[in-house]
C-alpha positions as CSV (number, residue, x, y, z in Angstrom):
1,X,-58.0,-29.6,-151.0
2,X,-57.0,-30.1,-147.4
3,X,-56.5,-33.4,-146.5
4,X,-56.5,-34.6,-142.3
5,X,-53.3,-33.7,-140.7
6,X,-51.2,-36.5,-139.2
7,X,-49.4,-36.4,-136.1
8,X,-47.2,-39.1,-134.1
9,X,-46.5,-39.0,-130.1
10,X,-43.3,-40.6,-128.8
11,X,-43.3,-40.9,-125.0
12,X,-42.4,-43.6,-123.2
13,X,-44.8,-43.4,-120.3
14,X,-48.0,-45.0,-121.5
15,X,-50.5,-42.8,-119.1
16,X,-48.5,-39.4,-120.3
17,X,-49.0,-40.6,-123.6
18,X,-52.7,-41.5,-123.8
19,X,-53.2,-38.0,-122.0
20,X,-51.8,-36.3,-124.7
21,X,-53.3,-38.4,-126.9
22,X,-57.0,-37.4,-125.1
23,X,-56.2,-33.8,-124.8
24,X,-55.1,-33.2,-128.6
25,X,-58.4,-35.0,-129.6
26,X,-61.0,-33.0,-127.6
27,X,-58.3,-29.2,-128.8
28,X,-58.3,-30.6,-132.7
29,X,-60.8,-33.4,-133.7
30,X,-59.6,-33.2,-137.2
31,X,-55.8,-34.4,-135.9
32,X,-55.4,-38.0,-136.2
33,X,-52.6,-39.7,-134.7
34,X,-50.9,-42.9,-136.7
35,X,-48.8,-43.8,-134.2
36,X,-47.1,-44.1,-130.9
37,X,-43.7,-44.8,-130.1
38,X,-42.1,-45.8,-126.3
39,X,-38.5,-44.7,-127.3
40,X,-36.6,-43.0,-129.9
41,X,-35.5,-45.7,-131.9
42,X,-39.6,-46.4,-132.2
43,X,-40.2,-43.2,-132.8
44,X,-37.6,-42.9,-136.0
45,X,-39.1,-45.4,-137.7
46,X,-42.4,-45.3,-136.9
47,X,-41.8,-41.6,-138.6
48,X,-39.7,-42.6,-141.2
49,X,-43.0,-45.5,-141.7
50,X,-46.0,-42.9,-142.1
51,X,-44.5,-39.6,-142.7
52,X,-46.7,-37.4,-140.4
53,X,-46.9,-33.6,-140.0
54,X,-46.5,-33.5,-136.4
55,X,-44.1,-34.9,-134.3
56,X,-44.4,-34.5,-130.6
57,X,-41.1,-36.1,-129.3
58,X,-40.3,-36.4,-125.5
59,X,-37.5,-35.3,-125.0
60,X,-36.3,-38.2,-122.4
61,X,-36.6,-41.3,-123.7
62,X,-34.5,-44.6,-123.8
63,X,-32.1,-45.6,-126.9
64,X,-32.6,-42.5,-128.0
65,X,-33.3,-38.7,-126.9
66,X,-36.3,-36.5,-128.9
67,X,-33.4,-34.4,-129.6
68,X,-31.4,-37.0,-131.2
69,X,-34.5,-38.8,-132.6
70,X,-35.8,-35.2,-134.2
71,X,-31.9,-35.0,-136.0
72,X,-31.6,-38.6,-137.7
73,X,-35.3,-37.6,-138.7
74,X,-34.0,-34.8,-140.5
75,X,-31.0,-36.6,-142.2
76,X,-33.2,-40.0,-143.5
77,X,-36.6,-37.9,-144.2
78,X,-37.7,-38.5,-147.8
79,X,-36.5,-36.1,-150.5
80,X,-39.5,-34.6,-151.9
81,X,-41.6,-34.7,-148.6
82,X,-41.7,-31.6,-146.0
83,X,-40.3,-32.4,-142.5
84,X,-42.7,-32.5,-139.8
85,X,-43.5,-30.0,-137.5
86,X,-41.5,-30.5,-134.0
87,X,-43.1,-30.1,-130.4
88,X,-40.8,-31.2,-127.7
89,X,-42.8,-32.4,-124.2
90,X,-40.3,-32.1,-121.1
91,X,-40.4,-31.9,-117.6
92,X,-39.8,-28.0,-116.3
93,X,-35.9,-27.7,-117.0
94,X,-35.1,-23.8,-117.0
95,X,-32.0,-24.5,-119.4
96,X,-33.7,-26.7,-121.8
97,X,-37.0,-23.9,-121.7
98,X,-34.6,-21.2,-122.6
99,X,-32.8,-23.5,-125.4
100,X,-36.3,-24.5,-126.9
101,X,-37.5,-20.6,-127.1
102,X,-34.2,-19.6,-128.4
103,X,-34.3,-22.1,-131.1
104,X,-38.3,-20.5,-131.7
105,X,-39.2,-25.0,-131.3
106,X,-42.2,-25.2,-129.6
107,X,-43.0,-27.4,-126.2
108,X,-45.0,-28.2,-123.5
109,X,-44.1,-29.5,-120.5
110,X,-45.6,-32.3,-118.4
111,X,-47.9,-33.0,-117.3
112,X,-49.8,-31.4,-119.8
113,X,-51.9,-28.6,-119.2
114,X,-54.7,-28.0,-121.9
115,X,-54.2,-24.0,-121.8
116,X,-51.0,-24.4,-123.0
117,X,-51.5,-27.1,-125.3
118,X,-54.0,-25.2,-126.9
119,X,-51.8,-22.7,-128.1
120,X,-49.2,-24.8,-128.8
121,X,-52.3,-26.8,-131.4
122,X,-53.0,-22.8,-132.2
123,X,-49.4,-22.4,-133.3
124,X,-49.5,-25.7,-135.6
125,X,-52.7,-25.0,-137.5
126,X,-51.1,-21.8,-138.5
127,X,-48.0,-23.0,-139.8
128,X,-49.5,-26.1,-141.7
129,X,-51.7,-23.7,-143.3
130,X,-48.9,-21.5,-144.0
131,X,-46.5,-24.2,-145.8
132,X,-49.1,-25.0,-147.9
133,X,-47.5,-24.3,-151.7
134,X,-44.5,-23.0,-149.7
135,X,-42.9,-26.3,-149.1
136,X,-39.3,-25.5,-149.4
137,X,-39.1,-22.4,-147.0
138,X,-40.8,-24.0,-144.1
139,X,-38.4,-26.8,-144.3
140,X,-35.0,-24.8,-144.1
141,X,-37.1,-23.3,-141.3
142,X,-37.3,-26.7,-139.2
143,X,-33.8,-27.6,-140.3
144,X,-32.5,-23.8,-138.9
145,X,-34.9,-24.7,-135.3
146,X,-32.9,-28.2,-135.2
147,X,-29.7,-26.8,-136.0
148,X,-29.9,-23.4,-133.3
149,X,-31.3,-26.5,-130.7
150,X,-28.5,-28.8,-131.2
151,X,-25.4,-26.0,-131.0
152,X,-27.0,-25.0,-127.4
153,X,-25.4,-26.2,-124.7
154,X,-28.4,-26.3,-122.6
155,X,-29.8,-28.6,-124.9
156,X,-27.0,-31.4,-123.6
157,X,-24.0,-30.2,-125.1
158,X,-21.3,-30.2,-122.9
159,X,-19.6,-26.6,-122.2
160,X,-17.2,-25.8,-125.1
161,X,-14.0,-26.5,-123.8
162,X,-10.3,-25.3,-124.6
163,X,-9.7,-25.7,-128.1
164,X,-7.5,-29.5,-128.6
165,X,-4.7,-29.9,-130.4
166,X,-3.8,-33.6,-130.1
167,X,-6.0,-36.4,-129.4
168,X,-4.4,-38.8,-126.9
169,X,-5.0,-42.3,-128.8
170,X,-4.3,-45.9,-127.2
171,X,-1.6,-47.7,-128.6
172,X,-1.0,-51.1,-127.2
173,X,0.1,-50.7,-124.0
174,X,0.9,-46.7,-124.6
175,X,-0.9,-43.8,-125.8
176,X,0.3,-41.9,-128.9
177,X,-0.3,-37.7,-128.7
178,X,-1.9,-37.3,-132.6
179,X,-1.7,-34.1,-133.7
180,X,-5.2,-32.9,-135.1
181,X,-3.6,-31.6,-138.1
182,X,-3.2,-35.1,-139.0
183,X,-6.9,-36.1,-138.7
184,X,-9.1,-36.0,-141.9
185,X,-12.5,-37.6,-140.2
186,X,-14.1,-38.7,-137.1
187,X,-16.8,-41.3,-137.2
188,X,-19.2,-42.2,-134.3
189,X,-18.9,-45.8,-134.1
190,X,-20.8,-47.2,-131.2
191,X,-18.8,-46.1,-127.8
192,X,-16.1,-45.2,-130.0
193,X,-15.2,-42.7,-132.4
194,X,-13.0,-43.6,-135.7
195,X,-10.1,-41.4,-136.1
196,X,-9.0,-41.4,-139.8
197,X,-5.6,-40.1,-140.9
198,X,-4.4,-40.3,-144.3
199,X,-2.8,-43.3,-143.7
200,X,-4.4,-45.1,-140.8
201,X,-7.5,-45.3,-138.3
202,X,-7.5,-45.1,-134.5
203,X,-10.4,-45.6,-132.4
204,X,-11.0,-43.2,-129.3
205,X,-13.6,-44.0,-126.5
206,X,-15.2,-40.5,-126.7
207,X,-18.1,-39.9,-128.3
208,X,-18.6,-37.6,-131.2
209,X,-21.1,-34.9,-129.2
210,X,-18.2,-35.0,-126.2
211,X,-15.3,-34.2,-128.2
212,X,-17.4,-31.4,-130.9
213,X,-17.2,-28.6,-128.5
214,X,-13.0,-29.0,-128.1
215,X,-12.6,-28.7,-131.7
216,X,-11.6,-25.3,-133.4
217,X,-15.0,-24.8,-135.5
218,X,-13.0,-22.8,-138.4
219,X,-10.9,-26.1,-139.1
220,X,-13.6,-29.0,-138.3
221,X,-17.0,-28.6,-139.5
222,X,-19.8,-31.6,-138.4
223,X,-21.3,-32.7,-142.0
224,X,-23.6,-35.6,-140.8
225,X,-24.9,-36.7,-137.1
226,X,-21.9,-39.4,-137.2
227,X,-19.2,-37.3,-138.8
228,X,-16.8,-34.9,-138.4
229,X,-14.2,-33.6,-141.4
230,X,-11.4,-31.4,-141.4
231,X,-12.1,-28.5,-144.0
232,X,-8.7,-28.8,-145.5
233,X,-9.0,-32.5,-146.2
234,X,-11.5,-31.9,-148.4
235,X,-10.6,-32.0,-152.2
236,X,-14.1,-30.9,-153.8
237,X,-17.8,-31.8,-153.6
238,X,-20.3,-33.3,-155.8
239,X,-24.1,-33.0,-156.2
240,X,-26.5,-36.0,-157.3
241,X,-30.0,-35.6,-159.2
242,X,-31.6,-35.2,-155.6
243,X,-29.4,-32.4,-154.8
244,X,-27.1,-34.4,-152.0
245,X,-24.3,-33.2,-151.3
246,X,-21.0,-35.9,-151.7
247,X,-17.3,-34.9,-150.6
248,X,-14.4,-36.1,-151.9
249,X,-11.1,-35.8,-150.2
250,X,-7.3,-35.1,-150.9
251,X,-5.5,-37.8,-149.4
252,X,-8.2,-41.0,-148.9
253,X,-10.3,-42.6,-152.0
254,X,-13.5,-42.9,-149.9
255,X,-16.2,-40.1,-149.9
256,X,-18.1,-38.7,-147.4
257,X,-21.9,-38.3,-147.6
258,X,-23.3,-34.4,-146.2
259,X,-26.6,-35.0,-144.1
260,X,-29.1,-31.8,-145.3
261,X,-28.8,-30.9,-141.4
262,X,-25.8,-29.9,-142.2
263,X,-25.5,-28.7,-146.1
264,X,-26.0,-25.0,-145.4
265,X,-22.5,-24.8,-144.8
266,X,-21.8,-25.4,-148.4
267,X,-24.3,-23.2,-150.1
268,X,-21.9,-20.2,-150.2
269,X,-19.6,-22.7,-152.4
């Protein structure tokens, strides 16, 4: 039996978001909408709160981005429960259009027009219907969307940039040139990200989504929204009940926790 789907709006311009609200009731009566968020932050836990379906995230919105809102969604989603459905709503940005279609998410830009919405509600009704009993494919399917979004550059990236080999790193009153052999992990923290060698930690006002593209992608591989590791640092991996992945590294007693964003890249292991 089929029960109502759910859907949540994030948009942090009330009148855009009551119109959307008003179009998707008079396209799909059956859809009901338990909730509405006016930022990203909102919009997280609002999702996190009543687990819907749908998501339509826009993608400019304070605190956080739909981008970045749609990835921590991914990494603290409930084991057990299919991801929602994504729609993105943007204003016309021909870089962000093209980044959208080549990641095969869906949008619709603002204001919204009911032609287009319709297909997008078209589109939806088909693939609810179609993860029905086929839970785990259509998952990897919204993770692979969010992953092909996130590595575009017109999806805010910056341009990759000449491979680094040091980090320049404050030091009191100097800066010390630290080879990137010498780094294990990177850790957002706030403005800052937390440069870990084997025997000490250095913090580097860059942020983790700046300094990703400069890295050589053979040697450091993103594992979580907040974390960076060198491959050779890492000693072995681990797998819990809930099949999450743990690694465990050569030279540092702590472990490091891999997001299911970003656990693909261990399969072949």
């Amino acid at each position: 039996m089929l029960t109502m789907p759910t859907a949540l709006i994030a948009e942090d311009e009330e009148l855009l978001a009551a119109h959307l609200r008003q179009e998707l009731a008079a396209l799909w009566p059956e859809l009901r909408i338990v909730a509405t968020a006016p930022h990203g932050t909102a919009a997280v836990e609002l999702a996190l709160q009543h687990q819907p379906d749908l998501c339509f995230l826009d993608i400019r919105m304070p605190g956080q981005t739909g981008l970045e809102a749609a990835e921590q969604l991914a990494e603290d989603w409930p084991e057990g429960r299919p991801l929602p459905l994504l729609v993105f709503v943007t204003a016309y940005d021909q870089y962000a259009l093209q980044a959208f279609e080549r990641a095969a998410v869906d949008y619709v830009l603002k204001p919204v027009q009911r032609e287009r919405l319709a297909q997008t509600v078209q589109r939806l009704q088909q693939a609810l219907a179609q993860r029905q009993g086929a839970q785990g494919p259509a998952q990897d399917a919204v993770l692979a969307q969010l992953r092909a979004l996130l590595g575009s550059p017109a999806a805010g990236q910056a341009p990759a940039a000449a491979t680094l080999r040091h980090l320049q790193v404050g030091v009191g009153s100097g800066i010390l040139m630290l080879p990137l052999d010498e780094v294990l992990y990177l850790e957002a923290a706030d403005k800052y990200l937390r440069v870990q060698t084997a025997d000490k930690d250095y913090l580097v006002r860059v942020s983790l989504r700046e300094l990703l593209p400069q890295l050589d992608p053979q040697r450091f591989w993103q594992i979580h929204r907040g974390t960076i590791v060198q491959v050779d640092a890492i000693h072995r991996l681990s797998r819990d009940d809930n099949g999450k992945l743990t690694l465990h590294l050569r030279q540092r007693p702590e472990t490091l926790g891999v997001s299911r964003m970003y656990a693909h890249l261990f399969k072949a292991l």
